[in-house]
C-alpha positions in Angstrom: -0.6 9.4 -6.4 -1.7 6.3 -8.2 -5.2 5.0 -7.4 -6.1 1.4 -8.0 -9.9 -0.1 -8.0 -10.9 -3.5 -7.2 -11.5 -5.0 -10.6 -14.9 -4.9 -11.6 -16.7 -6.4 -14.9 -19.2 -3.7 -15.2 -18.9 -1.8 -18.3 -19.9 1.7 -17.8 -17.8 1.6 -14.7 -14.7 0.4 -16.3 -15.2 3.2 -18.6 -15.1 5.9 -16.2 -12.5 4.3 -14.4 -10.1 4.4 -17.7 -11.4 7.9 -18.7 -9.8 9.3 -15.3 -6.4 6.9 -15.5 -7.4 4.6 -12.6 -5.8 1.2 -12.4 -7.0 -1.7 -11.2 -6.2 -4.4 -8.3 -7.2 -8.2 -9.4 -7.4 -10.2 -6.7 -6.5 -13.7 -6.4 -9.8 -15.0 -5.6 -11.7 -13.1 -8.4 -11.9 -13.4 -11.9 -8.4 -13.3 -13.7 -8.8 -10.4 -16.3 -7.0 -7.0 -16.7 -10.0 -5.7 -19.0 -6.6 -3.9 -20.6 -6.0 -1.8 -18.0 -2.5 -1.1 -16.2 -2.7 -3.0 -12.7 -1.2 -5.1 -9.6 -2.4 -8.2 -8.0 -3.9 -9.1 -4.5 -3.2 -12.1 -3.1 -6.8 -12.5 -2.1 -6.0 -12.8 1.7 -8.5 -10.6 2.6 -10.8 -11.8 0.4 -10.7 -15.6 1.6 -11.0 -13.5 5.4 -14.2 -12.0 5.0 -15.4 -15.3 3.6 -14.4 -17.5 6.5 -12.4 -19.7 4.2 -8.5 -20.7 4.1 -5.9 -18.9 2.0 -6.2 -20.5 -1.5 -2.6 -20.9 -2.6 -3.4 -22.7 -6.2 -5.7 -19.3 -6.8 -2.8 -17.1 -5.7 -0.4 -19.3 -8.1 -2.4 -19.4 -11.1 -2.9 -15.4 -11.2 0.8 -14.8 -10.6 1.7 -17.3 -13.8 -1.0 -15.6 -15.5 -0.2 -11.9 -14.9 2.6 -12.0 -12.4 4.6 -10.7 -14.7 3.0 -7.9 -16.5 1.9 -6.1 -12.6 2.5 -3.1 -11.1 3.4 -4.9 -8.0 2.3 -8.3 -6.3 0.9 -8.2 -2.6 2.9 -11.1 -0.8 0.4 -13.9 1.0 -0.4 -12.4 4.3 -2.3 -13.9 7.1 -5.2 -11.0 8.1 -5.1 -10.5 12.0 -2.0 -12.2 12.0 0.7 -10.1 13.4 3.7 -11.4 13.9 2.8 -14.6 12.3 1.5 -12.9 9.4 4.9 -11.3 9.2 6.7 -15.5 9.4 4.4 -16.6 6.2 5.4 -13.5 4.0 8.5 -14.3 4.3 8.6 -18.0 3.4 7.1 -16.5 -0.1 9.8 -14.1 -1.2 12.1 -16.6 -2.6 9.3 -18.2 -4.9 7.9 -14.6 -5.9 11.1 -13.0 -6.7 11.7 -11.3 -10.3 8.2 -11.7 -11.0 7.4 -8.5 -10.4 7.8 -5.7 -7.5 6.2 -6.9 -4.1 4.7 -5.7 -1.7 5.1 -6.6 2.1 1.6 -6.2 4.2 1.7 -4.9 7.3 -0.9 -5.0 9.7 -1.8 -5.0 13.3 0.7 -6.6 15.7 3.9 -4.9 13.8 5.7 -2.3 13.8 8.5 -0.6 11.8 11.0 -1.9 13.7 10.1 -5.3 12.2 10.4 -5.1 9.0 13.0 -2.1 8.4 15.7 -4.8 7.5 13.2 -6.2 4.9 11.9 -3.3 3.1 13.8 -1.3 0.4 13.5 -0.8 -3.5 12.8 -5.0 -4.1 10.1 -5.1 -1.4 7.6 -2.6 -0.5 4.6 -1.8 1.9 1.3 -3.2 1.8 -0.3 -0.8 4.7 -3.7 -3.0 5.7 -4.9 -3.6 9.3 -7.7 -2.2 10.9 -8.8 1.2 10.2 -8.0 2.5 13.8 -4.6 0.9 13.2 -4.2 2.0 9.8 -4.5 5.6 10.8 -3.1 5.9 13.6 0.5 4.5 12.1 0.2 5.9 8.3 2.6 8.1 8.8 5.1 5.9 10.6 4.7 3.7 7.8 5.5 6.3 5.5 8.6 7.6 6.9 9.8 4.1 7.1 9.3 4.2 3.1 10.5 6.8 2.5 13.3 6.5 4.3 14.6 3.0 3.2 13.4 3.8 -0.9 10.6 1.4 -0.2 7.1 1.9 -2.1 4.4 2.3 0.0 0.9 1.4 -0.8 -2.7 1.9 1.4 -5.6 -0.3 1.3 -9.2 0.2 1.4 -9.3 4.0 0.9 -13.1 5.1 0.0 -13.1 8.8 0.3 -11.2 12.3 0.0 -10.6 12.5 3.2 -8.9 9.0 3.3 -7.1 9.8 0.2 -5.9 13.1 1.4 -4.5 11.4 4.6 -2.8 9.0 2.2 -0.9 12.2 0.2 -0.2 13.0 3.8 2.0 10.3 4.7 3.8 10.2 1.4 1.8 7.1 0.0 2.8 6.3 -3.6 -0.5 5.4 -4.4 -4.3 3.7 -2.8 -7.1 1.2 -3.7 -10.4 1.2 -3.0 -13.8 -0.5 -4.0 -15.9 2.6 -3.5 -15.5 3.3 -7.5 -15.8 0.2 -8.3 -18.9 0.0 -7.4 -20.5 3.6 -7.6 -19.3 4.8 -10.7 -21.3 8.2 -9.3 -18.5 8.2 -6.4 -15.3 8.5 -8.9 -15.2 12.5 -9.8 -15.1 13.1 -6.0 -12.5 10.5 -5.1 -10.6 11.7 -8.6 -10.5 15.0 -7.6 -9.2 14.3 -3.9 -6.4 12.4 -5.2 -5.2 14.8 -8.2 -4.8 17.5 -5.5 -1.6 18.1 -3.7 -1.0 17.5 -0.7 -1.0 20.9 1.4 1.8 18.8 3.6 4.9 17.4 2.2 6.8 14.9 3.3 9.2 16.1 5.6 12.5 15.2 3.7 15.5 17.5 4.8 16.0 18.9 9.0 13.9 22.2 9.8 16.9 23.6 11.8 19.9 22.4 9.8 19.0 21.6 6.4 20.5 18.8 6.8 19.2 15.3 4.5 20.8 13.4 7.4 17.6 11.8 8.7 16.9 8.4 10.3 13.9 6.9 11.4 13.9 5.5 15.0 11.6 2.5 14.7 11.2 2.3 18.6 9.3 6.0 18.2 7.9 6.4 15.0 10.3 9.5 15.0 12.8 11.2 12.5 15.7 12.1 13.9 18.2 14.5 12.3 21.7 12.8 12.9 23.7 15.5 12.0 22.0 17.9 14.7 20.7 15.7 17.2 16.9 17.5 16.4 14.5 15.1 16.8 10.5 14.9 14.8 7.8 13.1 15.8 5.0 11.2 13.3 3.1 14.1 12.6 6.2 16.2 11.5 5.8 17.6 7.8 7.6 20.5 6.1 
């Protein structure tokens, strides 16, 4: 699982952050610079949130000319809190952000699979944001939804093993978090969590049949197996 820290311009921890492989996530809103490293791009949403300030689009479109097309994947303008209408102003940006580079869809509170299942595939990921309640409680709906439909699926703000486990869990493809960022003392843990498999693998194939023949029921959250009629619930893992 690939794990992503919020960019940071302090040397020593950019230095432990490339001696275990880590990535990092530029944000819109921050300072433009890859320091060399592999990365993807933030739209700064959240960012612009915590600040109390509007979504700054010219920010957002002057990192994406910059290094839209040299990143991992591009988080699609989101509206934090905005449900539904978050959902309406992602999509009016796909058409300008296609073929820079993969995207990523954020979901949040207010939506569920169901929602986005016609939208997500192999051209446009998840995002998973939202509250933390939220966040946990649906991770591995999310990831069955990825997994299913090819999609990559990405969690945000993940600052410890346990968090990171929970990702491996529910088949996330990789995390970020500002945890090593900032406390360079914090990164052998967080390292460590997220170089160790996962005890519980996706659940890819029917427990009874051995069938592949799974679909996720967006209504649920379940897998069902259509070529036995046996039915899984979130929580299922092989």
């Amino acid at each position: 699982m690939l794990a992503y820290a919020s960019r940071t311009g302090t040397r020593r921890n950019l230095a432990a952050l490339r001696r275990a492989g880590w990535r990092l996530l530029v944000s819109a809103t921050g300072v433009h610079d890859t320091h060399g490293f592999d990365y993807a791009l933030d739209n700064g949403a959240w960012t612009a949130h915590q600040r109390d300030e509007p979504f700054d689009v010219a920010a957002f479109r002057q990192v994406v000319a910059k290094l839209g097309s040299g990143a991992d994947w591009i988080v699609v303008p989101d509206i934090v809190g905005g449900g539904l209408e978050s959902l309406g102003f992602s999509r009016k940006w796909l058409d300008e952000l296609e073929g820079v580079a993969p995207l990523l869809l954020a979901v949040q509170d207010g939506m569920l699979p169901e929602h986005v299942r016609e939208l997500v595939g192999p051209r446009l990921g998840i995002f998973l944001g939202g509250s933390t309640d939220w966040k946990l409680q649906t991770m591995r709906a999310w990831g069955n939804l990825a997994r299913l439909e090819g999609a990559y699926f990405h969690v945000g703000r993940v600052n410890s093993a346990k968090r990171i486990w929970q990702c491996q869990d529910a088949g996330a493809d990789s995390f970020d978090g500002t945890s090593a960022t900032r406390y360079a003392v914090t990164l052998p843990l967080l390292d460590g969590a997220r170089r160790q498999e996962s005890l519980l693998d996706p659940m890819t194939t029917c427990l009874m049949c051995g069938s592949d023949e799974l679909r996720f029921d967006p209504s649920s959250a379940e897998l069902d197996c259509t070529a036995c009629g046996e039915t899984y619930g979130q929580a299922t893992h092989t």
